[in-house]
C-alpha positions as CSV (number, residue, x, y, z in Angstrom):
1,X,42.1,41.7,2.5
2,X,45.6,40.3,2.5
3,X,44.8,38.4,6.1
4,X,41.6,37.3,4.2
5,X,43.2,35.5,1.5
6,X,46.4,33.7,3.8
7,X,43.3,32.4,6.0
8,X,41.3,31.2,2.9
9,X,44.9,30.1,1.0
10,X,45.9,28.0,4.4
11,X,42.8,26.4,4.6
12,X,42.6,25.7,0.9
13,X,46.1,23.9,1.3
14,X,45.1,21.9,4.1
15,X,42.4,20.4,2.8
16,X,44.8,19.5,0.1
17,X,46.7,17.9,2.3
18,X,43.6,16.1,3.9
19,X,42.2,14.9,0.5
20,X,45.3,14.0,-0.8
21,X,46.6,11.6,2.3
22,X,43.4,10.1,2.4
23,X,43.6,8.7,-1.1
24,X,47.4,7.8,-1.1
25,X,47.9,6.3,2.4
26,X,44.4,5.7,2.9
27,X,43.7,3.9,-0.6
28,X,46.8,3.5,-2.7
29,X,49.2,2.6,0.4
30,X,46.6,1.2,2.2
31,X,48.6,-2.6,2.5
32,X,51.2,-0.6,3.7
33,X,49.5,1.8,6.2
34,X,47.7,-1.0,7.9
35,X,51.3,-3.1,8.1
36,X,52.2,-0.7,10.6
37,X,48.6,0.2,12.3
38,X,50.3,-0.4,15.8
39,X,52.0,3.5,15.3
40,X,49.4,4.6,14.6
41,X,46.2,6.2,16.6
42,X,42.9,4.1,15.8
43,X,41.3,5.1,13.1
44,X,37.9,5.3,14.5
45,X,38.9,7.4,17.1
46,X,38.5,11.3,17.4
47,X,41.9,11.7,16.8
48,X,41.4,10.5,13.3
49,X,38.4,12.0,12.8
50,X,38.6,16.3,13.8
51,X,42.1,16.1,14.8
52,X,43.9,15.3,11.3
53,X,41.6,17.5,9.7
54,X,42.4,20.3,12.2
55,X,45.7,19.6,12.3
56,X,46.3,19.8,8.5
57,X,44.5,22.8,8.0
58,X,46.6,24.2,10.7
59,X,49.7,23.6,8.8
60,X,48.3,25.4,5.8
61,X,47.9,28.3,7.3
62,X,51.4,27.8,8.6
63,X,52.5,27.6,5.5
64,X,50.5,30.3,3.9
65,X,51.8,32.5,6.2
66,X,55.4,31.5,5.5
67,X,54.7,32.0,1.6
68,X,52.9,36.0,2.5
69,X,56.3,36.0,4.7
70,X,59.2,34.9,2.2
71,X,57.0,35.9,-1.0
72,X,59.1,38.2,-2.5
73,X,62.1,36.0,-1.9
74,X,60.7,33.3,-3.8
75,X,61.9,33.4,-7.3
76,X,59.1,33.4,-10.7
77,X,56.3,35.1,-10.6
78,X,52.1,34.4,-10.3
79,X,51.0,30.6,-10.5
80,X,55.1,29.6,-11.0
81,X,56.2,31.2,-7.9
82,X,53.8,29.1,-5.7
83,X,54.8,25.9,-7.9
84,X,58.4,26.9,-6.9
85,X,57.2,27.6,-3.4
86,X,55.7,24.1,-2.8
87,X,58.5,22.5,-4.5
88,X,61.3,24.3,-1.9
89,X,58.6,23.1,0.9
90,X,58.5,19.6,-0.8
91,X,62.2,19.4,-0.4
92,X,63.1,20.1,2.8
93,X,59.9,18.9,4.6
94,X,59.1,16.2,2.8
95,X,62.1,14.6,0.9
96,X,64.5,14.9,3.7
97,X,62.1,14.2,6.3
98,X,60.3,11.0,5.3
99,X,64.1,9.7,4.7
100,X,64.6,10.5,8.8
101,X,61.0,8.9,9.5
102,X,62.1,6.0,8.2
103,X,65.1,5.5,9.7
104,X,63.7,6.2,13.0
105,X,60.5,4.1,13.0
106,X,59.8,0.4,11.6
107,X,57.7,1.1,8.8
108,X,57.9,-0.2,5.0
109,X,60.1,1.6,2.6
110,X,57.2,1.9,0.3
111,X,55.3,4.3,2.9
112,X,58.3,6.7,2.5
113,X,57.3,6.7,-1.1
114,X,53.8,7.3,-0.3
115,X,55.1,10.4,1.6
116,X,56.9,12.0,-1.4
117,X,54.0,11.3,-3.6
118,X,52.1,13.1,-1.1
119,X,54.1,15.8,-0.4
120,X,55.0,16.2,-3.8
121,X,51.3,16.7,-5.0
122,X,50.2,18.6,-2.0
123,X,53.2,21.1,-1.9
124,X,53.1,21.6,-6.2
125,X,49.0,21.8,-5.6
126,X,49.1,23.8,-2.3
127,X,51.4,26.2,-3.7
128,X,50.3,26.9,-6.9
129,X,46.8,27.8,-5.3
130,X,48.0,29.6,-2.7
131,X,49.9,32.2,-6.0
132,X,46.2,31.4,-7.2
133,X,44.4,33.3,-4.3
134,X,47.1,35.9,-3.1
135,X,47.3,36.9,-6.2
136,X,49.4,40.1,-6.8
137,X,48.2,41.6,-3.3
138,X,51.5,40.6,-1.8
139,X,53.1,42.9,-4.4
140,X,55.2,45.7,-2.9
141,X,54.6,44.6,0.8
């Protein structure tokens, strides 16, 4: 049951991901995405198309299996321990590494922006409905 709900919790979270990206880089950055198109892969092509799909929902279930993993190490408890779950992720993935991102590749200063509001959403989202689906069966693991 408990593998049940990480695979449906990881897959829930990286469609998050995918949803959310596609409306902030791919609509609300979008002047800024397409400043930089050269780094990135077509967006026609396959890569676009099964392989950012496949790889977020890849990374959910990474990170659903990191929550199951370090659950009882994560302070608050139900819906506020997967709020402080995704918030911990948000930091060190996301705040710290759009920072590096940026100071390794030429892109706008306002894409690192688009990256916090992504992570932010999609680690305070992901998290909160990954407590959602786990729900107490993590308890006394």
């Amino acid at each position: 049951m408990k593998l049940l709900r990480g695979i449906l919790g990881g897959v829930a979270f990286g469609m998050i991901g995918e949803i959310f990206g596609w409306l902030i880089y791919g609509w609300l950055f979008m002047k800024w995405t397409m400043q930089v198109s050269q780094l990135w892969r077509p967006m026609d092509s396959l890569h676009w198309r099964a392989g950012m799909p496949l790889a977020d929902i890849f990374s959910g279930l990474m990170i659903a299996l990191a929550y199951a993993v370090l659950y009882n190490g994560i302070p608050g408890t139900g819906i506020k321990k997967g709020l402080i779950f995704g918030l911990i992720l948000w930091l060190i993935n996301r705040l710290a590494g759009e920072l590096f991102f940026y100071t390794m590749s030429p892109i706008p200063f306002m894409l690192v922006v688009a990256g916090w509001i992504h992570g932010l959403i999609v680690g305070a989202l992901g998290g909160i409905i990954l407590a959602a689906i786990y729900g107490k069966s993590l308890e006394g693991k």
